[in-house]
TORPA-4810 file (N, C-alpha, C, O; in nm, 3 decimals):
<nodes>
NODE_1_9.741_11.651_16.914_9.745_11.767_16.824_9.602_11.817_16.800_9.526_11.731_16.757_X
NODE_2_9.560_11.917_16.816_9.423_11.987_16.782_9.401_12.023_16.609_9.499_12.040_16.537_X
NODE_3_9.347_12.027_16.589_9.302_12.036_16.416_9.223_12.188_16.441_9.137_12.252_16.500_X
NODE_4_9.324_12.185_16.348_9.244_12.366_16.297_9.106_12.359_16.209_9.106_12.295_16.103_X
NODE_5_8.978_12.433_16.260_8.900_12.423_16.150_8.891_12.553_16.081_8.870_12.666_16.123_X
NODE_6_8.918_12.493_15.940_8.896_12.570_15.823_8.785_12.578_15.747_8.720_12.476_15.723_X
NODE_7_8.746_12.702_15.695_8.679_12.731_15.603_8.732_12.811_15.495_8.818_12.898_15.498_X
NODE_8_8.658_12.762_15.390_8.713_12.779_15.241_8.651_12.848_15.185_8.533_12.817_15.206_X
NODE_9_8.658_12.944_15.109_8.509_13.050_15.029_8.609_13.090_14.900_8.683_13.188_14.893_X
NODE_10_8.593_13.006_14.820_8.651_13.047_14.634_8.517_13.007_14.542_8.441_12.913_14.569_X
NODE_11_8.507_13.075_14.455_8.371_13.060_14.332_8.452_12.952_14.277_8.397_12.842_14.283_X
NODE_12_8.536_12.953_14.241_8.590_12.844_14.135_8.603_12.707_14.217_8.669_12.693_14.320_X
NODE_13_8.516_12.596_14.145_8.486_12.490_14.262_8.608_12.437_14.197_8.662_12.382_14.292_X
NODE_14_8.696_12.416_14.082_8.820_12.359_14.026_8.927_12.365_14.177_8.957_12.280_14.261_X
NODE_15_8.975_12.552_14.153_9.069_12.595_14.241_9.010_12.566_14.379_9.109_12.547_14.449_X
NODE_16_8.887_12.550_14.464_8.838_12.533_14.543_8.895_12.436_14.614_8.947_12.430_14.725_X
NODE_17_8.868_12.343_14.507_8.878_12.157_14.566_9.036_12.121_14.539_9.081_12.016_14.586_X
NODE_18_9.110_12.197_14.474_9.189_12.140_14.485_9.323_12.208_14.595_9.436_12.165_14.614_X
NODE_19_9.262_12.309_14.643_9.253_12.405_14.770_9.249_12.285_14.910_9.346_12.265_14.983_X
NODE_20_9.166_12.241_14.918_9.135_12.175_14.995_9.151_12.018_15.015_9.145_11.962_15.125_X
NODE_21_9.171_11.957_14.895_9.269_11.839_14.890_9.420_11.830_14.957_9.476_11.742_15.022_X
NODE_22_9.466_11.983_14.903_9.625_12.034_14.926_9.601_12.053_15.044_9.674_11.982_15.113_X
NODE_23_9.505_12.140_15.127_9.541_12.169_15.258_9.516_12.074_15.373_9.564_12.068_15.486_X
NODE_24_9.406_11.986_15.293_9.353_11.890_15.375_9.456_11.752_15.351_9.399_11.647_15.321_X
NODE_25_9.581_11.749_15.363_9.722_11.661_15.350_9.777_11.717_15.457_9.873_11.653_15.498_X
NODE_26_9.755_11.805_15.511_9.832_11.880_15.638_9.812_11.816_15.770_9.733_11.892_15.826_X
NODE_27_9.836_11.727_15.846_9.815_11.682_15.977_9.766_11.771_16.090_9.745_11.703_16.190_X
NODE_28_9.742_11.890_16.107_9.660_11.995_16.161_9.587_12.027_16.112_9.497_12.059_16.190_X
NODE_29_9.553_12.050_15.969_9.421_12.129_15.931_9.341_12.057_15.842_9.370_11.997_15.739_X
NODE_30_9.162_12.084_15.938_9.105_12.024_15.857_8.976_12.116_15.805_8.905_12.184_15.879_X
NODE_31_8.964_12.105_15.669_8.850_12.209_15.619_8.707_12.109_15.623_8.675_11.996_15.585_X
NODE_32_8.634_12.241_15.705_8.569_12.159_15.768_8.414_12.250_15.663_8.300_12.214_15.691_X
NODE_33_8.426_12.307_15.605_8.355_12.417_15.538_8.348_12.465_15.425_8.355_12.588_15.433_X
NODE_34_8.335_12.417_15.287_8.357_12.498_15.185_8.204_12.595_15.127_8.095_12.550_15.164_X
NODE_35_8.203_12.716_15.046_8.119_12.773_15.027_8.161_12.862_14.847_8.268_12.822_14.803_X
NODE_36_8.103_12.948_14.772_8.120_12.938_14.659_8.088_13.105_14.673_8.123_13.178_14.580_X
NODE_37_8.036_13.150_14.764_7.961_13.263_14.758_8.043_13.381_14.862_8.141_13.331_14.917_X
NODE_38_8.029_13.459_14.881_8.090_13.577_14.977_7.986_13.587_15.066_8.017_13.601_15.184_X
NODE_39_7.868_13.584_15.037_7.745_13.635_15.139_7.739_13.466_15.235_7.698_13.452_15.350_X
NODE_40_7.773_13.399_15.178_7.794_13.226_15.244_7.879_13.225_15.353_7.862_13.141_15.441_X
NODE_41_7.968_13.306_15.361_8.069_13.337_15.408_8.024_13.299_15.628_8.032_13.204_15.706_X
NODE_42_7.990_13.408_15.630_7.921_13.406_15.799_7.841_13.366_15.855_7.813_13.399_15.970_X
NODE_43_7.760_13.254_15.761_7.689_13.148_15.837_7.733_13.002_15.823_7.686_12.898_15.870_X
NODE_44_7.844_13.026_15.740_7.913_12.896_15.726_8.071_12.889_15.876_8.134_12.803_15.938_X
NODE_45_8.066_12.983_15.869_8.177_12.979_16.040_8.119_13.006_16.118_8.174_12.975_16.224_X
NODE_46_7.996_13.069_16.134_7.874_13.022_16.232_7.876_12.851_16.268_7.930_12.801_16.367_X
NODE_47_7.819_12.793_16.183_7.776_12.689_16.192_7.879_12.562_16.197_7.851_12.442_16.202_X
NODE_48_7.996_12.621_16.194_8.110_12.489_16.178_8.201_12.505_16.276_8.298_12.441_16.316_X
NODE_49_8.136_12.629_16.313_8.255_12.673_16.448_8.446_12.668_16.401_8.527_12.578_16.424_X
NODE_50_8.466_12.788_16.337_8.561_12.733_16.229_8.692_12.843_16.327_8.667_12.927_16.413_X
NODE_51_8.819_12.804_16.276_8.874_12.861_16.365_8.968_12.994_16.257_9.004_13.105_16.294_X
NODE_52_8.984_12.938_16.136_9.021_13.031_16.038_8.946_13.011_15.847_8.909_12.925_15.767_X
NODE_53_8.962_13.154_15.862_8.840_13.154_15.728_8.976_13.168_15.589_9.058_13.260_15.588_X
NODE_54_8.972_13.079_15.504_9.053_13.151_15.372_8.979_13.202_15.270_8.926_13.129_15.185_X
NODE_55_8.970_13.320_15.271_8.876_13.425_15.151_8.952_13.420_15.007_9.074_13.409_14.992_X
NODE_56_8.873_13.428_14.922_8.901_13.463_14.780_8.852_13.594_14.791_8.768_13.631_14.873_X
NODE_57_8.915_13.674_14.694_8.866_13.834_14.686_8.742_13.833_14.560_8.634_13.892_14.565_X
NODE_58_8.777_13.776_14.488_8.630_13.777_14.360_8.550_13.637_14.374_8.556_13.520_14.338_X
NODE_59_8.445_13.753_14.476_8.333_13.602_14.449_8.194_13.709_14.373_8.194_13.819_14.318_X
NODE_60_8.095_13.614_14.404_7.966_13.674_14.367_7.920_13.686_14.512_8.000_13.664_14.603_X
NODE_61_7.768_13.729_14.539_7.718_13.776_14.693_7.757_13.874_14.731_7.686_13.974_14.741_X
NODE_62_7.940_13.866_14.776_8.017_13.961_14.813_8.116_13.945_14.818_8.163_13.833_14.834_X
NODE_63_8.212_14.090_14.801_8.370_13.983_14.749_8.403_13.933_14.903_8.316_13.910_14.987_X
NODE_64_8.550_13.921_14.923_8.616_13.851_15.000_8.601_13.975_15.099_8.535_13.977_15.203_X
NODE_65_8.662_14.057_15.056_8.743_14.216_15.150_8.575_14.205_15.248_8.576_14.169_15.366_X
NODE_66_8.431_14.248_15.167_8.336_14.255_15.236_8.300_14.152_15.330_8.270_14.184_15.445_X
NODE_67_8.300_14.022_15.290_8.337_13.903_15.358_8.397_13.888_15.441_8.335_13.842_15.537_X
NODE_68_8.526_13.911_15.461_8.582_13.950_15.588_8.573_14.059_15.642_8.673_14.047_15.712_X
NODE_69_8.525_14.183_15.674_8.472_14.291_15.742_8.343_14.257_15.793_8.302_14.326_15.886_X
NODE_70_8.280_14.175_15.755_8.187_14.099_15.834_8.153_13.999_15.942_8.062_13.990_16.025_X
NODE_71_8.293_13.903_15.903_8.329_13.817_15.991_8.394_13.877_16.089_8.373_13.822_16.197_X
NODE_72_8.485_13.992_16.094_8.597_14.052_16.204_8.512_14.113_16.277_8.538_14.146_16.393_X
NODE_73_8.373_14.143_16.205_8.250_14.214_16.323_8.157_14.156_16.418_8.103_14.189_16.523_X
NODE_74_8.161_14.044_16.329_8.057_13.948_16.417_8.100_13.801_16.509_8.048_13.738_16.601_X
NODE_75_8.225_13.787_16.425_8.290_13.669_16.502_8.401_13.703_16.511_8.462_13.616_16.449_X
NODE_76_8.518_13.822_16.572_8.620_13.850_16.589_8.741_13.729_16.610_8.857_13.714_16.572_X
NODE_77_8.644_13.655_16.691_8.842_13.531_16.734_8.835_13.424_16.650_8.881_13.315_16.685_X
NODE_78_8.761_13.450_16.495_8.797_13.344_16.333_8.908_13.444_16.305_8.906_13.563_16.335_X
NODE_79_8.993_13.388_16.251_9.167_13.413_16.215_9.091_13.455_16.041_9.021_13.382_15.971_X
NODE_80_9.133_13.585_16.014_9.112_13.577_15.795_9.218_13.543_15.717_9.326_13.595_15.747_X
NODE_81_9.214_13.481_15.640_9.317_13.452_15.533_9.291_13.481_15.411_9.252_13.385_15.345_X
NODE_82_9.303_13.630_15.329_9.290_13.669_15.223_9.369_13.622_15.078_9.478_13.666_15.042_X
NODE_83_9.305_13.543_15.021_9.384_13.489_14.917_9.357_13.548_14.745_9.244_13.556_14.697_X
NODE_84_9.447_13.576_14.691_9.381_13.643_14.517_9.461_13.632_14.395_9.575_13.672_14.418_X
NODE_85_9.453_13.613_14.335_9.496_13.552_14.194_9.565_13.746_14.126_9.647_13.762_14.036_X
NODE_86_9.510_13.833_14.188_9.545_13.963_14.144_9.660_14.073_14.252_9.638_14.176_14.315_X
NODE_87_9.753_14.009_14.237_9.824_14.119_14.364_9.806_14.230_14.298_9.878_14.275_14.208_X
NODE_88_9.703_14.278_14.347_9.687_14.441_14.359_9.735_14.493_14.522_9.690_14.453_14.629_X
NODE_89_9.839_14.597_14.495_9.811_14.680_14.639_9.701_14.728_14.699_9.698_14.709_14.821_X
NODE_90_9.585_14.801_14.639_9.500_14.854_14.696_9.374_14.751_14.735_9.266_14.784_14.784_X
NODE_91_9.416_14.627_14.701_9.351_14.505_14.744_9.392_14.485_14.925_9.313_14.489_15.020_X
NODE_92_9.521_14.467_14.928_9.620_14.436_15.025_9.558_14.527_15.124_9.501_14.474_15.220_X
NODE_93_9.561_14.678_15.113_9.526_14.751_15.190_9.365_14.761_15.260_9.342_14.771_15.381_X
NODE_94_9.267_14.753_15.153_9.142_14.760_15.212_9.125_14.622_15.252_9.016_14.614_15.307_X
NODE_95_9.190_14.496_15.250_9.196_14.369_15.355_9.244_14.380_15.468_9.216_14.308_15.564_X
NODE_96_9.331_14.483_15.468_9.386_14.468_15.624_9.318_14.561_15.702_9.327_14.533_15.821_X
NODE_97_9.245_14.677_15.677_9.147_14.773_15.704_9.029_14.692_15.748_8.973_14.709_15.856_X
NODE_98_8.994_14.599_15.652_8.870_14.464_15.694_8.847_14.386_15.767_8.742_14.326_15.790_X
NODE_99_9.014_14.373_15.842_8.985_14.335_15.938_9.087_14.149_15.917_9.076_14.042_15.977_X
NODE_100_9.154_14.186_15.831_9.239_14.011_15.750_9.325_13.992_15.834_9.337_14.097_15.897_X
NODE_101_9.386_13.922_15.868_9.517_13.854_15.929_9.626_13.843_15.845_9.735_13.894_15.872_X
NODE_102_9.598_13.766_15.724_9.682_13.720_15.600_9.633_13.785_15.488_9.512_13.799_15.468_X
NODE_103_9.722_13.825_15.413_9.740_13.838_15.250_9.815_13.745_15.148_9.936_13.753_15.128_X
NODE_104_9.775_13.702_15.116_9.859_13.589_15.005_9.823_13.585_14.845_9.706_13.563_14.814_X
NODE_105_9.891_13.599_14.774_9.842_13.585_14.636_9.861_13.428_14.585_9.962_13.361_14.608_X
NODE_106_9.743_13.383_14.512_9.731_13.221_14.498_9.841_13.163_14.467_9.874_13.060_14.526_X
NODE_107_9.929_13.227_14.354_10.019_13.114_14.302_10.154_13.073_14.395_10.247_13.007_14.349_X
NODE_108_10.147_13.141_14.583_10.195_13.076_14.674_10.190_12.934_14.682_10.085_12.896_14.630_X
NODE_109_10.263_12.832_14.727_10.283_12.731_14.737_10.190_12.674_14.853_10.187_12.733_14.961_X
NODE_110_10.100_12.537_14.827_10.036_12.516_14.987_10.110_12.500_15.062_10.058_12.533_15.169_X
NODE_111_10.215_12.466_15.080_10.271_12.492_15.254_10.301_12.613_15.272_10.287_12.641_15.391_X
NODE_112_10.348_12.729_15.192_10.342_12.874_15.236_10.210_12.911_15.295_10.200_13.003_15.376_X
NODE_113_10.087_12.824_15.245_9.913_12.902_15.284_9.924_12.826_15.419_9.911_12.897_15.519_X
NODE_114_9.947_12.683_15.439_9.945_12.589_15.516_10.062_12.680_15.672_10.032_12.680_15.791_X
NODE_115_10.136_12.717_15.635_10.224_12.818_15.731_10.133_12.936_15.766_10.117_12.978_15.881_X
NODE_116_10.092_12.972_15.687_10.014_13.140_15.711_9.871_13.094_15.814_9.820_13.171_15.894_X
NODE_117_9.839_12.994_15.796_9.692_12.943_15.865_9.722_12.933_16.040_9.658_12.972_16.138_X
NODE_118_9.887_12.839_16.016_9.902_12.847_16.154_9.950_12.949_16.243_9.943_12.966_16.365_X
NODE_119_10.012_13.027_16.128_10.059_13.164_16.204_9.951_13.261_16.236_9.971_13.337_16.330_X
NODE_120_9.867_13.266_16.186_9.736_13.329_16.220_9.673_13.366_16.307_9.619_13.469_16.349_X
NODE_121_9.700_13.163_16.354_9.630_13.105_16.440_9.709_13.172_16.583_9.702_13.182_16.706_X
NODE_122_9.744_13.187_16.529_9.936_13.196_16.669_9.883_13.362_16.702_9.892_13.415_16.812_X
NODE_123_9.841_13.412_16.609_9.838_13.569_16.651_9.925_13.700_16.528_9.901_13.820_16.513_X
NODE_124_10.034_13.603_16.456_10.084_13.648_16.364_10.011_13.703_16.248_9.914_13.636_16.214_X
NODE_125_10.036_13.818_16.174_10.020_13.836_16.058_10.108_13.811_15.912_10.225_13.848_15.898_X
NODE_126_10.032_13.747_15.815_10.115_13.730_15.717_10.125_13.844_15.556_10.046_13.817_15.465_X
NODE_127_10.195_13.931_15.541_10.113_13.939_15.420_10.272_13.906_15.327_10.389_13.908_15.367_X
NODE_128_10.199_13.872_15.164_10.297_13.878_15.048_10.422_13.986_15.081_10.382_14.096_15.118_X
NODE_129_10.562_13.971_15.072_10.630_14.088_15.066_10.611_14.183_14.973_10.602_14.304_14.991_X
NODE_130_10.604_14.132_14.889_10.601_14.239_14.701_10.500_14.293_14.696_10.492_14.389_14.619_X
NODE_131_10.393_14.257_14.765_10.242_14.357_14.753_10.249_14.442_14.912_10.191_14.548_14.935_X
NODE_132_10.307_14.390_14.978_10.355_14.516_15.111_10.467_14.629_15.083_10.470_14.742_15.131_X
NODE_133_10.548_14.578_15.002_10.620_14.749_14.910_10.561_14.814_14.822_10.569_14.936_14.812_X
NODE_134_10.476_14.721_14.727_10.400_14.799_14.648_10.317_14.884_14.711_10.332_15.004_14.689_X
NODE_135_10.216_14.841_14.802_10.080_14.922_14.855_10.171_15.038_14.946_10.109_15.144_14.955_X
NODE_136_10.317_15.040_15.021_10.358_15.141_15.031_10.408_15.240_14.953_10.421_15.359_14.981_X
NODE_137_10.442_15.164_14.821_10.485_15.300_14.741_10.339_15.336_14.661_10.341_15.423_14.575_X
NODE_138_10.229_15.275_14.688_10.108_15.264_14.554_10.047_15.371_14.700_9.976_15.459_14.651_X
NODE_139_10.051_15.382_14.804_10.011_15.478_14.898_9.838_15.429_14.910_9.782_15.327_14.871_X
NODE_140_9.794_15.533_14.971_9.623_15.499_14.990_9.574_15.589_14.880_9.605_15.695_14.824_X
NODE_141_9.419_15.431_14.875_9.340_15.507_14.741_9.324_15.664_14.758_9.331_15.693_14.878_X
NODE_142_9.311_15.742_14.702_9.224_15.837_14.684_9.080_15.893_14.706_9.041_15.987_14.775_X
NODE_143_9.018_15.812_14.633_8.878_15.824_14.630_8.804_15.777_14.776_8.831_15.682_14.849_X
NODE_144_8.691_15.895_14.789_8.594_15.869_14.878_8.521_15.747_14.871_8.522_15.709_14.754_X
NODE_145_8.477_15.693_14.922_8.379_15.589_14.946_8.270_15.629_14.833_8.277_15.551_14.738_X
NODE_146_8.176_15.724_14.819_8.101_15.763_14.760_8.170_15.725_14.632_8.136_15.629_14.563_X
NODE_147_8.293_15.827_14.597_8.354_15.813_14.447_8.369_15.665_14.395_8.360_15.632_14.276_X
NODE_148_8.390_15.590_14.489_8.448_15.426_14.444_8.325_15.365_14.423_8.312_15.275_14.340_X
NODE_149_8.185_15.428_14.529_8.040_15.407_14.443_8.025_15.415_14.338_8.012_15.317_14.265_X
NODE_150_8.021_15.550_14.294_7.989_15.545_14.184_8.065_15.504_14.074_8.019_15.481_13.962_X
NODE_151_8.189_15.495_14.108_8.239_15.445_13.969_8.253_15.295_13.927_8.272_15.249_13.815_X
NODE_152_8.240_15.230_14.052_8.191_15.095_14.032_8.065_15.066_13.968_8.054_14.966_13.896_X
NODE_153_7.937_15.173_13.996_7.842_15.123_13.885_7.847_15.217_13.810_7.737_15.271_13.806_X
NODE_154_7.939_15.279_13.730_7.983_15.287_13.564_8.037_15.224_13.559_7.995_15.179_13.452_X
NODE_155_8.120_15.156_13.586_8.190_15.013_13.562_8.122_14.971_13.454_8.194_14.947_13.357_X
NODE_156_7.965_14.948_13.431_7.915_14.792_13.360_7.855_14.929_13.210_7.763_14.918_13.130_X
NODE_157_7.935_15.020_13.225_7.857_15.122_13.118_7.735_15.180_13.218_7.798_15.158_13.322_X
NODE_158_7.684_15.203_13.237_7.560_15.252_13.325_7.584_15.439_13.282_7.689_15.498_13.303_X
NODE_159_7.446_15.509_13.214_7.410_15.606_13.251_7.423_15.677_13.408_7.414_15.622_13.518_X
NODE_160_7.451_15.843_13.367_7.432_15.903_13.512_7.292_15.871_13.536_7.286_15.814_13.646_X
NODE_161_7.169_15.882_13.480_7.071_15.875_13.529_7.053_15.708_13.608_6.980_15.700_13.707_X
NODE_162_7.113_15.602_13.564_7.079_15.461_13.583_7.197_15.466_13.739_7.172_15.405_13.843_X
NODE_163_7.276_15.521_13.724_7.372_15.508_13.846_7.282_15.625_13.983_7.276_15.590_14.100_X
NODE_164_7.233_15.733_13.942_7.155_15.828_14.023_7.084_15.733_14.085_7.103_15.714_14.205_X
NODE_165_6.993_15.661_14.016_6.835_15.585_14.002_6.897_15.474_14.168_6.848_15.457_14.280_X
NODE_166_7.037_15.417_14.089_7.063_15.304_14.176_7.088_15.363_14.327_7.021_15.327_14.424_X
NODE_167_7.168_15.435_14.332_7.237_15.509_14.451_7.195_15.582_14.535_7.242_15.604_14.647_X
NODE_168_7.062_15.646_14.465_6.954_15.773_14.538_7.042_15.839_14.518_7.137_15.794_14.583_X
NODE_169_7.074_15.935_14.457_7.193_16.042_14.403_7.090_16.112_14.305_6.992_16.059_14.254_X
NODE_170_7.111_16.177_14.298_7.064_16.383_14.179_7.190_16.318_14.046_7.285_16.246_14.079_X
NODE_171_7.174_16.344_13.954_7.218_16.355_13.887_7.356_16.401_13.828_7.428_16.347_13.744_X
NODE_172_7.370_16.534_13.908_7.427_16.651_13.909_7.520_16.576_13.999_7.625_16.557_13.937_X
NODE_173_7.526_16.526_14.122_7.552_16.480_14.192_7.689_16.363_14.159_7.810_16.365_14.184_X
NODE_174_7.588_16.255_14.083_7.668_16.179_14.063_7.817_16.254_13.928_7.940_16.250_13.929_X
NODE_175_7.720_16.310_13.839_7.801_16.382_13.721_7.922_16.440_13.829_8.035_16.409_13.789_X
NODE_176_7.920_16.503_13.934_8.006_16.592_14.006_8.129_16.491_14.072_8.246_16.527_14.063_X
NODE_177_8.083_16.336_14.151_8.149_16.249_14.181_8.244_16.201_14.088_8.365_16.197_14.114_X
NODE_178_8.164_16.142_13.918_8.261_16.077_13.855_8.406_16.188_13.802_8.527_16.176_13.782_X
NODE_179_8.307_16.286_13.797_8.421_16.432_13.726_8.520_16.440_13.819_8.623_16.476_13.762_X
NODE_180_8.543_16.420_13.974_8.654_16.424_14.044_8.703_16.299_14.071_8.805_16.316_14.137_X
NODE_181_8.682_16.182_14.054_8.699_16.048_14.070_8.800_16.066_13.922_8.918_16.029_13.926_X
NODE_182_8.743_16.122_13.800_8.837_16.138_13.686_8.957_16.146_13.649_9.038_16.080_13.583_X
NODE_183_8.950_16.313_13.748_9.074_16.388_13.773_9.163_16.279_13.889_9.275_16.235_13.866_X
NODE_184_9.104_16.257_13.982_9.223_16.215_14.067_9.269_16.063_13.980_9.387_16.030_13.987_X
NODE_185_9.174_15.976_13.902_9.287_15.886_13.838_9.414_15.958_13.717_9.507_15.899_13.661_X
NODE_186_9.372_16.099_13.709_9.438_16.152_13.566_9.384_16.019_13.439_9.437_15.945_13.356_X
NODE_187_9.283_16.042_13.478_9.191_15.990_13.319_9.127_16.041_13.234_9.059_16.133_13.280_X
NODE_188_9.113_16.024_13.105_9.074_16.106_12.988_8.895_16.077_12.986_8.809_16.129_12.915_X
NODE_189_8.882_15.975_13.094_8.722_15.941_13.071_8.675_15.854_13.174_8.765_15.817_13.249_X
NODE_190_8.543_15.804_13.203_8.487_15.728_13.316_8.539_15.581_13.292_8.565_15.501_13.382_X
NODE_191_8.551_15.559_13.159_8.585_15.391_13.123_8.773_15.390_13.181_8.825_15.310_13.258_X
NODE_192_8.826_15.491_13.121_8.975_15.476_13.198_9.004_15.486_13.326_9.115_15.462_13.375_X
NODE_193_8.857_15.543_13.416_8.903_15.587_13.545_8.868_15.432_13.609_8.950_15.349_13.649_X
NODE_194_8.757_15.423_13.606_8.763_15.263_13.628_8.872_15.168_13.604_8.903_15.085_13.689_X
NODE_195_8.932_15.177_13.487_9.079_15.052_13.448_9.178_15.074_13.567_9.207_14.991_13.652_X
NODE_196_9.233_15.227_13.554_9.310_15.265_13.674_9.280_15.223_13.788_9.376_15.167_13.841_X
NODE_197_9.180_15.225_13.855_9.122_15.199_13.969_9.135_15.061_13.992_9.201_15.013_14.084_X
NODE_198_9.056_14.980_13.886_9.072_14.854_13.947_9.201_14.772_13.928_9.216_14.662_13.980_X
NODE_199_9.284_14.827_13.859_9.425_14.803_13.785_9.514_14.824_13.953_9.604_14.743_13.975_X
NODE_200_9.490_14.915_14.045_9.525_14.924_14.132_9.493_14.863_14.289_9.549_14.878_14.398_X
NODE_201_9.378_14.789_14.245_9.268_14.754_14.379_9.198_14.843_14.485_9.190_14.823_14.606_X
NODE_202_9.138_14.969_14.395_9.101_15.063_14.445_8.938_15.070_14.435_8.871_15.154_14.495_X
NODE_203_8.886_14.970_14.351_8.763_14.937_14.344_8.687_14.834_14.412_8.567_14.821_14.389_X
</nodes>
């Protein structure tokens, strides 16, 4: 029997390890890699020669989604396994755009993740059913790339001038982005357009 090598990338070293206790009971797979970070991500299946990656979507460095759009660029034949504690549709969607294999939301069972690793491996894709009807009826984000810029840094409160400053953006500019980023959530303000957004996995 060949052993699958795995790599693991969750911030939470709790859910991490016990990630990897569970998967590492499996007679094929062995995690051969754990990491805490998103930017950790592609030199850790560099270096372990790994055959499938399981992503968390909220790390620090970089989330998961970026994490894997990195790996599908630079090491195409690592299998992704997108895992998240938030079934958001618009999560679902910009993972499979990234380049993922699998979608799974955590509170799956390990032999459902333990199935999805090998199906992966096989060529199969897995995603959640209930977040594959949702993201079809939740449709594609809206917002430009630019718009999901900027409204990610108002996210933390940030001035137009402090979001301009960050982005190289005019002012006017950014003021013009969040004002249609607004309208298309039908929000009364920048703090609600953000909730919507990330309420949907559009951020």
């Amino acid at each position: 029997m060949s052993m699958i090598r795995l790599l693991l990338a969750e911030d939470q070293s709790m859910v991490r390890e016990a990630l990897a206790a569970l998967l590492g009971l499996e007679p094929d797979i062995e995690v051969v890699a754990q990491v805490a970070r998103g930017d950790e991500v592609l030199d850790a299946a560099r270096e372990h020669c790994v055959d499938v990656a399981l992503l968390d979507i909220e790390m620090p460095g970089r989330t998961g989604i970026e994490a894997a759009a990195e790996l599908h660029r630079e090491l195409p034949g690592v299998r992704i396994v997108v895992v998240t504690t938030f079934g958001r549709p618009g999560y679902l969607r910009r993972a499979m755009e990234a380049g993922a294999d699998a979608f799974l939301v955590k509170d799956a069972p390990a032999s459902q993740l333990a199935a999805a690793v090998r199906k992966v491996l096989a060529g199969e894709r897995v995603i959640d059913p209930a977040l594959a009807a949702a993201a079809l009826a939740d449709g594609a984000s809206p917002l430009t790339d630019r718009e999901r810029d900027v409204l990610r840094a108002a996210a933390d409160g940030s001035t137009n001038a402090e979001i301009a400053g960050a982005l190289h953006l005019s002012q006017g500019t950014v003021r013009n982005y969040l004002s249609t980023a607004i309208q298309k959530m039908a929000a009364r303000n920048r703090a609600e357009a953000v909730r919507i957004a990330r309420e949907k996995g559009w951020l």
